[in-house]
Backbone as CSV, one residue per row, in Angstrom:
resi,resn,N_x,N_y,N_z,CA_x,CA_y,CA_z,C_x,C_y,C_z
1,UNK,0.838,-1.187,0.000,0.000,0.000,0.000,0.880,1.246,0.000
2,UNK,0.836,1.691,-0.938,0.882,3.532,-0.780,0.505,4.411,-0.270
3,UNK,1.204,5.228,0.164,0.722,6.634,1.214,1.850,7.516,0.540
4,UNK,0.701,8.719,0.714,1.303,9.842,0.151,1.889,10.597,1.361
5,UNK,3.055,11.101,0.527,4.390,11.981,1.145,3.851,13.816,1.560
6,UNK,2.890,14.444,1.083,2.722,15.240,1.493,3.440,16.385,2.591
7,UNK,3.689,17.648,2.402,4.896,18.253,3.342,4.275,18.176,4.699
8,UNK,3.115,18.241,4.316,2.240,18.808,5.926,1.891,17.838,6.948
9,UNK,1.880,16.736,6.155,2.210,15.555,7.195,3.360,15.171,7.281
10,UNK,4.641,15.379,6.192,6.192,15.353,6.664,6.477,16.094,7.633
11,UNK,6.213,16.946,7.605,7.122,18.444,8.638,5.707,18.877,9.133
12,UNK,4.795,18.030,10.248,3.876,18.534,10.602,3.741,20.228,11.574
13,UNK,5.534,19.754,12.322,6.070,21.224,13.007,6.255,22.388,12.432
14,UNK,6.136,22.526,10.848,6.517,23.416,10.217,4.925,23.715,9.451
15,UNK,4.022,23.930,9.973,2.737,23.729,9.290,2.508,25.211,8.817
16,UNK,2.494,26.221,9.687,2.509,27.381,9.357,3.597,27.988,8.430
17,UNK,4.487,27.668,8.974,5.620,27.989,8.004,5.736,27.436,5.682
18,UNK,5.401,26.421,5.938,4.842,25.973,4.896,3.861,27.111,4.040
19,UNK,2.689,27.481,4.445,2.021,28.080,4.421,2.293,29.613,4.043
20,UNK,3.509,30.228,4.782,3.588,31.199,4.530,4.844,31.282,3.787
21,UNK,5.390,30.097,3.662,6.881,30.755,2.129,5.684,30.134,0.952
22,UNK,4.730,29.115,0.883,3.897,29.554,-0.058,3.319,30.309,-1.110
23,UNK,3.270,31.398,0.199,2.659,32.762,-0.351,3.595,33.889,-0.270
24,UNK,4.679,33.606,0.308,5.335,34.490,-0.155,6.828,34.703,-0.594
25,UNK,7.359,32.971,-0.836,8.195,32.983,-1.793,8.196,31.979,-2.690
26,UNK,8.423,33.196,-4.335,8.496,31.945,-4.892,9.570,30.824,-5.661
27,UNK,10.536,31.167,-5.099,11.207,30.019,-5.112,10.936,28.805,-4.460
28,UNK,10.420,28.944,-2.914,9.480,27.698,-2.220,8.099,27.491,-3.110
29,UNK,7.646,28.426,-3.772,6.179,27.838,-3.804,6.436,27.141,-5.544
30,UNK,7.564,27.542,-6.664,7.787,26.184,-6.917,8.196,25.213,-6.988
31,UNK,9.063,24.898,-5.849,9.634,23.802,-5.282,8.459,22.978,-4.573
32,UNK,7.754,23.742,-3.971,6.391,22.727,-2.830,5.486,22.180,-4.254
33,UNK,5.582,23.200,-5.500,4.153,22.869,-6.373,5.138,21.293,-6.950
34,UNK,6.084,21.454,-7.715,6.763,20.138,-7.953,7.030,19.323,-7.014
35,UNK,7.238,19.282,-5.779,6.820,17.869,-5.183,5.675,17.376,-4.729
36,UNK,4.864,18.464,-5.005,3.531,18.135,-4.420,2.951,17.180,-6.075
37,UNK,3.406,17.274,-7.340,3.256,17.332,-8.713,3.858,15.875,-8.626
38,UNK,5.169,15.904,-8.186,6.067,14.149,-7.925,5.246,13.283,-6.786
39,UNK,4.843,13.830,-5.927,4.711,13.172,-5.084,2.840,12.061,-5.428
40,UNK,2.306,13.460,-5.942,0.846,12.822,-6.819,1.002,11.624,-7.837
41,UNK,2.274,12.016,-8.436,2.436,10.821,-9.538,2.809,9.638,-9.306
42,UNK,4.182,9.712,-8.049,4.378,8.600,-7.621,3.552,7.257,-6.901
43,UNK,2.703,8.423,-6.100,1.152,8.039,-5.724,0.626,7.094,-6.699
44,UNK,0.033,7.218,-7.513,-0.748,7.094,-8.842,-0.075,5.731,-8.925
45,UNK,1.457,5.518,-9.402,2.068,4.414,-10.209,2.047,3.756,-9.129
46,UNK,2.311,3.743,-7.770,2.028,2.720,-6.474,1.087,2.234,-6.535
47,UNK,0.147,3.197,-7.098,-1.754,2.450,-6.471,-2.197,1.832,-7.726
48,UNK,-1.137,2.064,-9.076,-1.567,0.689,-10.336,-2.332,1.524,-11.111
49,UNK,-2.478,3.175,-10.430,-3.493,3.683,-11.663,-2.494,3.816,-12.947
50,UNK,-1.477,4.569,-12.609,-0.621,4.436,-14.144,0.702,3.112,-14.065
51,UNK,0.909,3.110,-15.293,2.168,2.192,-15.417,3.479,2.680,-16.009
52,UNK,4.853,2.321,-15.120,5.710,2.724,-15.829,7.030,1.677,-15.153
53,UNK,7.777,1.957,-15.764,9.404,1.297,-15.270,9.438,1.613,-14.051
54,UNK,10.551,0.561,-13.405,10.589,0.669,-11.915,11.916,1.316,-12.391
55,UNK,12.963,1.525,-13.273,13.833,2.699,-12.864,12.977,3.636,-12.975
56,UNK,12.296,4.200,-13.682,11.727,5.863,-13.598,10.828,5.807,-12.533
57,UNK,10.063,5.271,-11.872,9.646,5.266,-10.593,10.731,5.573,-9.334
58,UNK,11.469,4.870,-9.409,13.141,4.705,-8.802,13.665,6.726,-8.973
59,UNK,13.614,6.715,-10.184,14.032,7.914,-10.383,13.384,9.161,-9.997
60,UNK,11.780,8.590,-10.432,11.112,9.661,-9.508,11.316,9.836,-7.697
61,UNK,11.573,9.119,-7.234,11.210,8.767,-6.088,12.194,9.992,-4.933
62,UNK,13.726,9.400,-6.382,15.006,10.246,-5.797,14.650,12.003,-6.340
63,UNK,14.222,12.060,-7.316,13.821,13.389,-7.465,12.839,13.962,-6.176
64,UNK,11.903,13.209,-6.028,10.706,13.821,-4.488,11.851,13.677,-3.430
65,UNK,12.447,13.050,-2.880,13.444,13.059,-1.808,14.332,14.092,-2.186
66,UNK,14.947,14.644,-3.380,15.841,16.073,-3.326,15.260,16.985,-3.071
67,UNK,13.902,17.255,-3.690,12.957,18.193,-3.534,12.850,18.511,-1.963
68,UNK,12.200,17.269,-1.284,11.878,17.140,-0.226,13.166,17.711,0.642
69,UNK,14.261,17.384,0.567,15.425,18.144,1.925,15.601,19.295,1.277
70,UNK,15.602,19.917,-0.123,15.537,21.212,-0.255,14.532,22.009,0.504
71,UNK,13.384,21.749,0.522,11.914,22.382,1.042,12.506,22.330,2.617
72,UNK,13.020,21.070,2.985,13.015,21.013,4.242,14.244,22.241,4.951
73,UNK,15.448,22.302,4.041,16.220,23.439,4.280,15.833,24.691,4.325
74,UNK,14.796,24.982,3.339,14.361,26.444,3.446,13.586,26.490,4.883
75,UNK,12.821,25.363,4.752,11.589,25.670,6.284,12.458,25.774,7.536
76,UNK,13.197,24.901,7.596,14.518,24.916,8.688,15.306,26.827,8.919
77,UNK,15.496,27.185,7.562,15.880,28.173,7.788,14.705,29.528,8.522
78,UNK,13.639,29.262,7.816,12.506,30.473,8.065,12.025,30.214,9.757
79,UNK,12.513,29.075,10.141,11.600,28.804,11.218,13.171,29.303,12.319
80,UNK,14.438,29.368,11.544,15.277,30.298,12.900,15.049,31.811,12.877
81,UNK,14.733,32.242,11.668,14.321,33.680,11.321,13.118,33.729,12.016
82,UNK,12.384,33.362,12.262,11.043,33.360,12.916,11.109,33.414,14.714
């Protein structure tokens, strides 16, 4: 079974923060829209709705995990500024 990666249940401590580089940066908001974009798809090919290679699944997977500690560096940072 598959479960989705979502930030807001990753970094539930950073909930607000999320929220507000969102809206007001956008270098985070398209970094959050593409893993939120990877993370839907990867979804999808777990649950059998689409089909594809297990390297490009593989590959996606490592792409949502770079994404993911990037996002997580910025929130890390806004939340000492905060």
């Amino acid at each position: 079974m598959s479960e989705k990666h979502d930030l807001v249940h990753e970094f539930p401590e950073f909930r607000q923060h999320i929220h507000q580089l969102k809206l007001t940066d956008n270098h985070f908001a398209v970094l959050f829209q593409r893993y939120h974009e990877l993370d839907h798809e990867i979804h999808r090919i777990e649950q059998g709705v689409e089909t594809t290679s297990d390297d490009y699944l593989d590959h996606q997977k490592k792409q949502r995990l770079f994404l993911k500690d990037e996002l997580f560096q910025l929130l890390q940072a806004r939340a000492e500024v905060a």
